[in-house]
LOMIBA-995806 format. One line per 10 residues: number of its first residue (from 1); their letters; for each residue y, x, z of C-alpha. Coordinates in nm, 3 decimals. Layout:
# residues N
NUM) A) Y:X:Z | ...;
***
This chain:
# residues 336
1) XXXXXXXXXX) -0.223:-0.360:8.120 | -0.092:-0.080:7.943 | -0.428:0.100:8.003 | -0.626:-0.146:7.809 | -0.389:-0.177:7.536 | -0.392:0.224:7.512 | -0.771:0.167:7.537 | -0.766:-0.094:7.235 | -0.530:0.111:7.037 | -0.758:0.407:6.994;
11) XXXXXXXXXX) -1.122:0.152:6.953 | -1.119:0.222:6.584 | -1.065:0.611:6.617 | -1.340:0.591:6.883 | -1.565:0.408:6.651 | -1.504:0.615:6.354 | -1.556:0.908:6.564 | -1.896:0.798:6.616 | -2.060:0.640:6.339 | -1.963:0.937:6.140;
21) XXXXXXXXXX) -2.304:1.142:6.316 | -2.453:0.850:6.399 | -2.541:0.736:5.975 | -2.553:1.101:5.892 | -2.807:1.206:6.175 | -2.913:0.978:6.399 | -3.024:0.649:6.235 | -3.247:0.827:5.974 | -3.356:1.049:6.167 | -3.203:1.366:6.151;
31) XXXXXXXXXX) -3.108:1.449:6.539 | -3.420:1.249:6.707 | -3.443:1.174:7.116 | -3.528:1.500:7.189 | -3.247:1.664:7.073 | -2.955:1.395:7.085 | -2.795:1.633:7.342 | -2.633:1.765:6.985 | -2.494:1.426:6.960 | -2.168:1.526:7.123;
41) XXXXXXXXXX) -2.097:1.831:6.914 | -2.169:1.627:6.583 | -1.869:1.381:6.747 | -1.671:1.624:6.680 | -1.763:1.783:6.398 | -1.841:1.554:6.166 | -1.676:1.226:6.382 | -1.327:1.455:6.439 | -1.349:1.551:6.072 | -1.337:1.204:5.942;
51) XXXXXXXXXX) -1.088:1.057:6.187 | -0.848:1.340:6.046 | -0.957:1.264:5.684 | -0.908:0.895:5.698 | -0.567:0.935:5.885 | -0.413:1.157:5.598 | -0.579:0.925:5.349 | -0.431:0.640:5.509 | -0.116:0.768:5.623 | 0.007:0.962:5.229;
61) XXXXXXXXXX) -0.194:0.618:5.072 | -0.378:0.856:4.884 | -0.665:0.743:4.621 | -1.062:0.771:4.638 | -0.982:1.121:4.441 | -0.822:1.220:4.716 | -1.081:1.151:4.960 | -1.331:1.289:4.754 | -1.196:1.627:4.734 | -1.157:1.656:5.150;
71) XXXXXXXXXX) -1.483:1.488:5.211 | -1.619:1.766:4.988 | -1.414:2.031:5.174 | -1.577:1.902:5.522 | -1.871:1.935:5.374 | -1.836:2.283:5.249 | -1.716:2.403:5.577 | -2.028:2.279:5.739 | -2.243:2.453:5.500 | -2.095:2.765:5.473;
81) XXXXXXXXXX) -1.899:2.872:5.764 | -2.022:2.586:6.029 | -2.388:2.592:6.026 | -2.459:2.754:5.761 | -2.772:2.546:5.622 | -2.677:2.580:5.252 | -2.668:2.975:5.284 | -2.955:3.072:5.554 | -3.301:3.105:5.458 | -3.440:2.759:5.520;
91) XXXXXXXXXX) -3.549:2.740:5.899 | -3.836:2.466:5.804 | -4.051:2.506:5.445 | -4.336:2.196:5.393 | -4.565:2.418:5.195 | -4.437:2.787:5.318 | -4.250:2.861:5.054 | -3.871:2.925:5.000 | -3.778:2.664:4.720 | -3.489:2.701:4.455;
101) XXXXXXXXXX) -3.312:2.962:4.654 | -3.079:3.216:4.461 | -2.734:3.417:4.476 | -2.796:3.355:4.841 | -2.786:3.016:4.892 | -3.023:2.735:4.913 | -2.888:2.542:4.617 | -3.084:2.226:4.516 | -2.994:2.218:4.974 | -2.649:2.237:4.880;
111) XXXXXXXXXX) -2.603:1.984:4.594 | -2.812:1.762:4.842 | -2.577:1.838:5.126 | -2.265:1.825:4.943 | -2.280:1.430:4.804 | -2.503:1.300:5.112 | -2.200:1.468:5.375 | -1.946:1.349:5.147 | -2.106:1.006:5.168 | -2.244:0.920:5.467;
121) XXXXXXXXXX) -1.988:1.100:5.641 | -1.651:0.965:5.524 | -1.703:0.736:5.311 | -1.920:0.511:5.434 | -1.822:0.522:5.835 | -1.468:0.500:5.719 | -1.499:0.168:5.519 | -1.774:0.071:5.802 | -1.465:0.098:6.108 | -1.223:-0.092:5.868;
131) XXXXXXXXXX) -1.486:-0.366:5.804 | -1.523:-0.393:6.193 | -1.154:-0.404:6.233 | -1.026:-0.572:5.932 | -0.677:-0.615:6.113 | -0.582:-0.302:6.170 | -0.703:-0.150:5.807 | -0.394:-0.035:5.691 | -0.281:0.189:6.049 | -0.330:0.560:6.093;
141) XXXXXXXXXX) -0.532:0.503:6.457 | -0.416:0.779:6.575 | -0.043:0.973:6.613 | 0.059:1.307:6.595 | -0.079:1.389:6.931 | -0.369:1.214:6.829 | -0.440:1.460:6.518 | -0.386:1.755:6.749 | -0.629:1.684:7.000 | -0.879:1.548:6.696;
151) XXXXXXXXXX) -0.787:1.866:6.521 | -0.851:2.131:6.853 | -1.219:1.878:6.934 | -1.335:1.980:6.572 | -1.222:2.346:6.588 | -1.422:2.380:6.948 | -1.736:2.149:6.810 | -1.773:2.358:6.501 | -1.752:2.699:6.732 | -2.045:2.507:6.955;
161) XXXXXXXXXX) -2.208:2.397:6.663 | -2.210:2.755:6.482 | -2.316:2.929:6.773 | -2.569:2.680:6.900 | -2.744:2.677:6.553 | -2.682:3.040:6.412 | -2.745:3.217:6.700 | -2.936:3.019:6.935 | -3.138:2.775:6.773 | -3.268:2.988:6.448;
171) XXXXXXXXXX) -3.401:3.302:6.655 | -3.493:3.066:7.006 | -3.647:2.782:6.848 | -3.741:2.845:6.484 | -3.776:3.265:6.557 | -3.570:3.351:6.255 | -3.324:3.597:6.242 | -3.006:3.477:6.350 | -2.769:3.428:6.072 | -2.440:3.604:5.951;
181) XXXXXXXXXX) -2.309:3.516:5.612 | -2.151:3.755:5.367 | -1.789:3.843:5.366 | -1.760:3.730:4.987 | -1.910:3.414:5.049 | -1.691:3.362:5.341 | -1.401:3.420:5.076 | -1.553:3.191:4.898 | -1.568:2.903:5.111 | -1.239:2.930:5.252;
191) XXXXXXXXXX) -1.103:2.967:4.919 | -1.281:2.604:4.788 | -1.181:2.444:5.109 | -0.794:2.530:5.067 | -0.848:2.431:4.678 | -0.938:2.135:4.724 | -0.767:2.064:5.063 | -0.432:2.136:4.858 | -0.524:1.957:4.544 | -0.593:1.632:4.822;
201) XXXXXXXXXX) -0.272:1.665:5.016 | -0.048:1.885:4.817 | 0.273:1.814:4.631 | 0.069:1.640:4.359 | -0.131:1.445:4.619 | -0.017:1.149:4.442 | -0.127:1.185:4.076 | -0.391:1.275:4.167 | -0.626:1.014:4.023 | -0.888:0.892:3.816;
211) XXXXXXXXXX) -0.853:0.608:3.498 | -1.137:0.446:3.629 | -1.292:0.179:3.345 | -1.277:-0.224:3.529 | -1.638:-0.348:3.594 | -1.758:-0.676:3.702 | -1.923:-0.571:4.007 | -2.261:-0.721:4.092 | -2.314:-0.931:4.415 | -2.353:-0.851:4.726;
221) XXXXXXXXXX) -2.677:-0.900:4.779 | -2.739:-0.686:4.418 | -2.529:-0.413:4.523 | -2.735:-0.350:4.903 | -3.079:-0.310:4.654 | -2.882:-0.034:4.461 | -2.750:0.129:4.748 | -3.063:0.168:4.897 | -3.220:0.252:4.637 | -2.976:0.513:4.575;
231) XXXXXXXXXX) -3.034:0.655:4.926 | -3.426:0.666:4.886 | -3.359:0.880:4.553 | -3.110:1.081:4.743 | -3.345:1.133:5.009 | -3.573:1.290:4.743 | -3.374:1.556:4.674 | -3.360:1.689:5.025 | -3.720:1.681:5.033 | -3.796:1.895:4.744;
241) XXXXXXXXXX) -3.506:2.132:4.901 | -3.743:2.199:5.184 | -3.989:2.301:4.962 | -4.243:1.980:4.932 | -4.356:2.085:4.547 | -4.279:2.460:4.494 | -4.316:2.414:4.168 | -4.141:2.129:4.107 | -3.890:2.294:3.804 | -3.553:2.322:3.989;
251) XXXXXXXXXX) -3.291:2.236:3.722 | -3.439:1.911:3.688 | -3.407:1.854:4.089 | -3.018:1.967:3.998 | -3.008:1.741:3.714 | -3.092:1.455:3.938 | -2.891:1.510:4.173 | -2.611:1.542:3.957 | -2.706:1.220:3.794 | -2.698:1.055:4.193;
261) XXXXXXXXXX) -2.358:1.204:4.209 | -2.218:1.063:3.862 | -2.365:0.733:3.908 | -2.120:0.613:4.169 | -1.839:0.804:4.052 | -1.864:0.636:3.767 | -1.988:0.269:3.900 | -1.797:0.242:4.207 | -1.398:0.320:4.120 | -1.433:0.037:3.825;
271) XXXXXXXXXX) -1.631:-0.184:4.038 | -1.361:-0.165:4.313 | -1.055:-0.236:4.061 | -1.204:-0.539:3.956 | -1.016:-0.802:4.074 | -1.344:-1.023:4.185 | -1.359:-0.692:4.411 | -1.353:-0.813:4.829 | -1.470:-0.724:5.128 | -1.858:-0.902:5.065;
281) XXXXXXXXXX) -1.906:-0.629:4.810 | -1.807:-0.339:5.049 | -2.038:-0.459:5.315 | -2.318:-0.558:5.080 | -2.292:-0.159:4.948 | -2.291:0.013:5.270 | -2.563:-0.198:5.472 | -2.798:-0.152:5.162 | -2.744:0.238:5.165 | -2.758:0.233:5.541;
291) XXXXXXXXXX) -3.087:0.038:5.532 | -3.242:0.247:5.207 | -3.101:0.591:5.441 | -3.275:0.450:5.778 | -3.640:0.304:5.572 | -3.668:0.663:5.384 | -3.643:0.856:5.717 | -3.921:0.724:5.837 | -4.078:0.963:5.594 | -4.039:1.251:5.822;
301) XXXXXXXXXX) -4.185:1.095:6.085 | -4.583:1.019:5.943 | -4.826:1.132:6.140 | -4.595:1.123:6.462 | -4.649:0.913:6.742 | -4.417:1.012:7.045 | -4.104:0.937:7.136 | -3.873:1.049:6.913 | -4.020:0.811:6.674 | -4.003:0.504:6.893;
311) XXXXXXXXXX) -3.653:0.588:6.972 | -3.557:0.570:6.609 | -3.736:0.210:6.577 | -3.505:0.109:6.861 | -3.218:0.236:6.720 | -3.293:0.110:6.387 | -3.329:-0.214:6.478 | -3.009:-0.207:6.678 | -2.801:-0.097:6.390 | -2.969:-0.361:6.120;
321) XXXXXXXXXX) -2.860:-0.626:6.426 | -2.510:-0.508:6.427 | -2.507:-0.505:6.122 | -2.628:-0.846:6.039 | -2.361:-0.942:6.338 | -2.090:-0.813:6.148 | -2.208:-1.019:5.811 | -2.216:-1.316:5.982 | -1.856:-1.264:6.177 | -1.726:-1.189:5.798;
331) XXXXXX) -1.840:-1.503:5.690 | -1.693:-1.665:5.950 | -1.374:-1.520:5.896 | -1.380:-1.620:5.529 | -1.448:-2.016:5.632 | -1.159:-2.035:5.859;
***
């Protein structure tokens, strides 16, 4: 008995812990069949990172600020002392051609990387788990011992998933060099992640914030279309990072992705303090930007027929079912 209720206790944790790489890289298409024996690592990377995210956010009841800034900081370490991606010459160019690199780092990559982690990382699988378990919203998931282990699974998946990636998988499989950052860029990232890591949970955690301006958010149905669409344009970016039109100007490539980034900033804090502001309008947003994320992917995959493409059809269609599931459970919940 006290087996299953240890077993229930930890189902959100679980689930966060897993939907974290499963939007980010699985459903659009990221880590296909063939190489889903990743999929563990990214559980505890980017899964164990969010799990200890959400439990200080919900533990200090700290603001979307405050999330922001250690969303950004997981996001950071993956790009400059995990894997690297944002600082390696790119492993894969469309046309040949290294595209809008400089200073050492990919950086139209890195804008791209920094609000699509931040995003489909936290954010969304966080407010995905509490929409699943609406009851248990406002509890931390996991203790003290909890956030150890978490905290020792993400420090051994981000070893795995630097070495596997850095010096396996660029000089094995893509015959690059393998890849050693700079010192000073080390410095660098360590110094942003403890910025913003202390400006999140420091002694000013709590005023931290952001006068955001009330909006009458749209419905729900209103705000899936402009999450999608906001993941197609998204999705843009990344593909003129790997080079698709080389001479596609880069600082307008920055300026839209900046504009990506401000839109929701903006929208999304004065939608949420609206008081017409419930849970329809959360779930509307995130299966719109989950659907728009899981459509565009199929990008990568024309001119493919095997079965790393048939696996993401399956999985696709799985994930649009749950999701449809957990709609129809919400309404339910509303009528009784």
């Amino acid at each position: 008995m006290d087996k299953k209720k240890d077993q229930k206790s930890i189902a959100p944790a679980i689930t966060l812990m897993v939907l974290a790489p499963l939007l980010t890289e699985v459903l659009p298409g990221a880590t296909r069949f063939s190489s889903m024996f990743v999929f563990p690592v990214e559980v505890l990377v980017w899964g164990g990172g969010a799990l200890l995210i959400r439990t200080a956010y919900r533990k200090w009841n700290l603001g979307w600020l405050n999330l922001l800034f250690m969303a950004l900081s997981l996001s950071i370490a993956e790009e400059f002392l995990i894997q690297q991606t944002s600082l390696a010459p790119m492993v894969f160019q469309i046309k040949g051609i290294a595209y809008a690199r400089a200073f050492g780092m990919n950086y139209v990559y890195l804008l791209w990387a920094l609000i699509y982690e931040s995003v489909f990382v936290v954010f969304l699988p966080i407010y995905l788990t509490e929409l699943i378990f609406p009851k248990r919203r406002e509890e931390l998931w996991i203790g003290k011992r909890g956030v150890i282990t978490v905290s020792l699974l993400f420090l051994v998946g981000s070893f795995l998933a630097w070495f596997s990636w850095t010096q396996i998988a660029r000089p094995k499989v893509f015959h690059v060099p393998a890849f050693n950052p700079p010192l000073v860029m080390v410095l660098i990232a360590v110094a942003l992640i403890g910025s913003l890591v202390y400006m999140a949970l420091g002694p000013s955690r709590n005023k931290l914030g952001w006068t955001a301006v009330p909006l009458n958010p749209p419905q729900g149905w209103m705000l899936g279309l402009i999450g999608g669409l906001w993941a197609v344009l998204l999705y843009g970016i990344v593909v003129l990072a790997f080079g698709i039109s080389p001479t596609f100007p880069p600082a307008i490539a920055i300026g839209a992705g900046i504009v990506l980034a401000a839109l929701p900033l903006y929208l999304v804090p004065g939608w949420t303090i609206n008081q017409n502001w419930d849970r329809n309008h959360v779930y509307g947003l995130i299966f719109g930007t989950v659907m728009g994320s899981m459509l565009v992917g199929f990008v990568g995959f024309i001119g493919t027929y095997n079965i790393d493409l048939y696996f993401k059809i399956i999985v696709n269609i799985i994930a649009t079912g749950l999701l449809i599931m957990l709609g129809v459970r919400m309404k339910k919940e509303v009528a009784e």
